[in-house]
C-alpha positions as CSV (number, residue, x, y, z in Angstrom):
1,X,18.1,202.5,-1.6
2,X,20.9,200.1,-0.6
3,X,20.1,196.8,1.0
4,X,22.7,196.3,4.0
5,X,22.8,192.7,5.0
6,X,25.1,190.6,6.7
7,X,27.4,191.4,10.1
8,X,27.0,194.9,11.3
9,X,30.6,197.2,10.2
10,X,31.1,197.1,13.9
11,X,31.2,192.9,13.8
12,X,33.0,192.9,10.4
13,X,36.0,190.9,9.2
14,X,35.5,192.0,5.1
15,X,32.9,193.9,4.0
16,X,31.2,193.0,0.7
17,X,29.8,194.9,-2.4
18,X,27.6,193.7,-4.5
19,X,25.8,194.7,-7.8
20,X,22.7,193.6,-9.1
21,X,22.3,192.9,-13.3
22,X,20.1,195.0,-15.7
23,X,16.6,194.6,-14.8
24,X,17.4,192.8,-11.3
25,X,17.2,194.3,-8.1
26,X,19.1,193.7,-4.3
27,X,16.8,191.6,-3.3
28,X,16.8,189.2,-6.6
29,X,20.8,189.2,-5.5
30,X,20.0,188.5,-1.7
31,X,18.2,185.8,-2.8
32,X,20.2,183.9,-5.8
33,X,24.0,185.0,-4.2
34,X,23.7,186.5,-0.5
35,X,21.8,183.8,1.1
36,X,23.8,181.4,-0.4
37,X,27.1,182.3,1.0
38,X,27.8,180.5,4.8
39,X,31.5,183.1,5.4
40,X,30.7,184.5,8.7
41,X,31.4,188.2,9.6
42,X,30.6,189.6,6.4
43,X,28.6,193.0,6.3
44,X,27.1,193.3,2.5
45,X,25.8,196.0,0.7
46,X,23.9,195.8,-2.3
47,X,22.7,199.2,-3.9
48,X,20.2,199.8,-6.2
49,X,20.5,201.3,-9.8
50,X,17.7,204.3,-10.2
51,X,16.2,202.4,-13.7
52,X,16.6,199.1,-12.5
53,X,20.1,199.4,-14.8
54,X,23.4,201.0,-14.3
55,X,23.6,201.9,-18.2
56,X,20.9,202.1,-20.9
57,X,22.8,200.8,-23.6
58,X,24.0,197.2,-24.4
59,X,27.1,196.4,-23.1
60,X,28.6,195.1,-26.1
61,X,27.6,198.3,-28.4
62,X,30.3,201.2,-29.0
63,X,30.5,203.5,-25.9
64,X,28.8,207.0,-26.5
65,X,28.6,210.3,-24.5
66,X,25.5,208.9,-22.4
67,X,27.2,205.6,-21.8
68,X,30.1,207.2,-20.4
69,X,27.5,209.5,-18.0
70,X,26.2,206.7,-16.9
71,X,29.3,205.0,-16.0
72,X,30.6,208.0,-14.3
73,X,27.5,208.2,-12.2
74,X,27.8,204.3,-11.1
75,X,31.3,205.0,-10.5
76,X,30.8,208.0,-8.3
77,X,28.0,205.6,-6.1
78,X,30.6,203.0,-6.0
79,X,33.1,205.3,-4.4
80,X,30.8,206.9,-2.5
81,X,30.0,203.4,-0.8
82,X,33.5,202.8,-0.3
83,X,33.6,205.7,2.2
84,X,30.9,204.6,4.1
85,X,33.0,201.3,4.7
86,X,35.6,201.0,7.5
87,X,38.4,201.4,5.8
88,X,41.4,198.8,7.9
89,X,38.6,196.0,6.4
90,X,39.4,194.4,3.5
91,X,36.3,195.1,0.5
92,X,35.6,192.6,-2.1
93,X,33.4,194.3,-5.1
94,X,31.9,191.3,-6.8
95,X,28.5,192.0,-9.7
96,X,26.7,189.2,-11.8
97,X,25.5,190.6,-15.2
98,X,25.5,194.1,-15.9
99,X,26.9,194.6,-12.3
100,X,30.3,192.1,-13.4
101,X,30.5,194.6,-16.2
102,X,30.4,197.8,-14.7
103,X,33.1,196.4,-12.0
104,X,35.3,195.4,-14.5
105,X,35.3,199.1,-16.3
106,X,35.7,200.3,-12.6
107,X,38.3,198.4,-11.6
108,X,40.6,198.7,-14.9
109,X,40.0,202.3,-14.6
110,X,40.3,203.5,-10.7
111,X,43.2,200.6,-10.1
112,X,43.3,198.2,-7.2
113,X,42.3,198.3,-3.6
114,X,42.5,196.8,-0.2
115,X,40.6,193.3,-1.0
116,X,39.8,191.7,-4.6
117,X,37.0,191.8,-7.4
118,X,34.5,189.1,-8.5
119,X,32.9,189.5,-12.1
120,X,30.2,186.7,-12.4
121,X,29.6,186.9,-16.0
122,X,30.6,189.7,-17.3
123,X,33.2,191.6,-20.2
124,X,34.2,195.1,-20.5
125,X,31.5,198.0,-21.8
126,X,32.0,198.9,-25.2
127,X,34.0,197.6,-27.9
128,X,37.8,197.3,-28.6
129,X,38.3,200.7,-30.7
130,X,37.0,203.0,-27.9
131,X,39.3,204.6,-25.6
132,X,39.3,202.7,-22.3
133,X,41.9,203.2,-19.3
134,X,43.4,200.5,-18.7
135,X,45.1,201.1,-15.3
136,X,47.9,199.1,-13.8
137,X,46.4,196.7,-10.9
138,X,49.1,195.2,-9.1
139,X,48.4,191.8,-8.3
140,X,44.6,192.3,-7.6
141,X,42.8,188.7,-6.9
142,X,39.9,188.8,-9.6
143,X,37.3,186.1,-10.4
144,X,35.6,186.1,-13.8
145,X,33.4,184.1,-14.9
146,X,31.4,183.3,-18.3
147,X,29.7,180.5,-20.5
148,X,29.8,179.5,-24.0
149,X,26.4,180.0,-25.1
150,X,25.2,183.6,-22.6
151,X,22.7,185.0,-24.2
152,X,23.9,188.3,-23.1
153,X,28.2,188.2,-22.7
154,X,29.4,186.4,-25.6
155,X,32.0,184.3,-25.0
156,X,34.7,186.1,-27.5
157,X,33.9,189.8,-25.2
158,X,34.1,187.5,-22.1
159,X,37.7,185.9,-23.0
160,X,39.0,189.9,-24.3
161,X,38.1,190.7,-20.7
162,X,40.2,188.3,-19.6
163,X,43.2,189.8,-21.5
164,X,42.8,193.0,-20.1
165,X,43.0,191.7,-16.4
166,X,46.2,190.1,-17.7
167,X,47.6,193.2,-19.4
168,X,46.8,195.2,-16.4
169,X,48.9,192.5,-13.6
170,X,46.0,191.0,-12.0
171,X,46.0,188.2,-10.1
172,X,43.7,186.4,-12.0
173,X,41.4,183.3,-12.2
174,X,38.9,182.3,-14.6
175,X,36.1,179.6,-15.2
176,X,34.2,179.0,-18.3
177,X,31.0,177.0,-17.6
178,X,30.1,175.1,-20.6
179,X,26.5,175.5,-21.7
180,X,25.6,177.2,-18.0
181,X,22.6,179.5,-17.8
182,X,22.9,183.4,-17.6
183,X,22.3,182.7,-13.5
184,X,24.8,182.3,-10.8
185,X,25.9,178.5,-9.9
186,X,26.9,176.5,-6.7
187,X,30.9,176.8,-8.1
188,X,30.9,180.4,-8.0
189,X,29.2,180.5,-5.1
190,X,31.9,178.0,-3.6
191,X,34.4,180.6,-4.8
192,X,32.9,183.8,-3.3
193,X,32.8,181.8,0.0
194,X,36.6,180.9,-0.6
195,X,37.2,184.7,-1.4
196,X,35.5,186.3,1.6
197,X,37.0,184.0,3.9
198,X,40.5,184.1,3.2
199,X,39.8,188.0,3.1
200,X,38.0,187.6,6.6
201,X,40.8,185.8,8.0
202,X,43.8,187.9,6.2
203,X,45.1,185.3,4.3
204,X,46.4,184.9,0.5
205,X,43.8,184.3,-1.9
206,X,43.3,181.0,-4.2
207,X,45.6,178.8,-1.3
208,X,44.1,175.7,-1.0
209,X,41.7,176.3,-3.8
């Protein structure tokens, strides 16, 4: 079930959505992201993957045939969310863990969209001989974030994501938090607030930042 927080559509200046890691839930992200955001005029939604995971296998392993099921299937929920949403309001789709990596594999293979992407720790699924679109974005805004010692993204997977956002024209920024925890801190926090507001309030992304 998806957890819909926030300003109703109705109310809405951006509309927000967010993924939960492996093992997490929507309300673990309500509590360590959602509530911690002050942007006003924000409707969230937060679904739910059916395992407590959008993907069995490690992120970092070689994609197989049931990896790329799975991805399908979280990408056909995302889109499916997407035409719930009003669509004249701009969307950011932002995911911490497992949710950052599924968003990046969504974005760099459906392209851009009215709004920007946030990937709080996070690197693309799979390893660098797969086959894996890479599809022009445009000047997309995208956050990424990592950390030097994640127990889950290693840092080398979290900086070849990086080049892909590059390769693929994104508007990109990055932070590397040395020696961070695999948990969401007050700077990215500070930076989704920056994000949904300057979506709120239609203006350019990273002014003043």
């Amino acid at each position: 079930m998806t957890l819909q927080l926030g300003a109703k559509f109705e109310d809405a200046n951006a509309l927000c959505i967010f993924l939960h890691g492996r093992g997490q839930s929507p309300e673990a992200m309500q509590d360590h992201v959602i509530n911690r955001l002050s942007t006003p005029g924000v409707a969230y939604l937060l679904p739910r993957a059916i395992t407590t995971a959008w993907y069995t296998a490690p992120g970092i392993a070689p994609l197989n045939d049931q990896t790329r099921q799975e991805l399908a299937a979280a990408f056909q929920l995302i889109d499916e969310l997407r035409h719930t949403l009003p669509n004249n309001l701009p969307l950011l789709l932002a995911g911490f863990s497992q949710g950052a990596c599924l968003l990046i594999e969504y974005a760099l293979q459906r392209g851009r969209w009215h709004g920007a992407l946030a990937c709080l720790t996070g690197c693309r699924v799979g390893v660098a001989s797969d086959d894996r679109p890479l599809i022009d974005l445009s000047g997309l805004p995208v956050y990424l974030t990592g950390a030097n010692a994640d127990p889950w993204i290693p840092v080398a997977n979290f900086s070849q994501a990086t080049g892909y956002f590059s390769k693929a024209r994104a508007r990109l920024r990055v932070d590397s938090f040395p020696g961070r925890p695999h948990e969401v801190n007050d700077t990215e926090i500070a930076m989704l607030d920056h994000m949904l507001a300057s979506l709120a309030n239609n203006q350019p992304l990273w002014q003043g930042a």
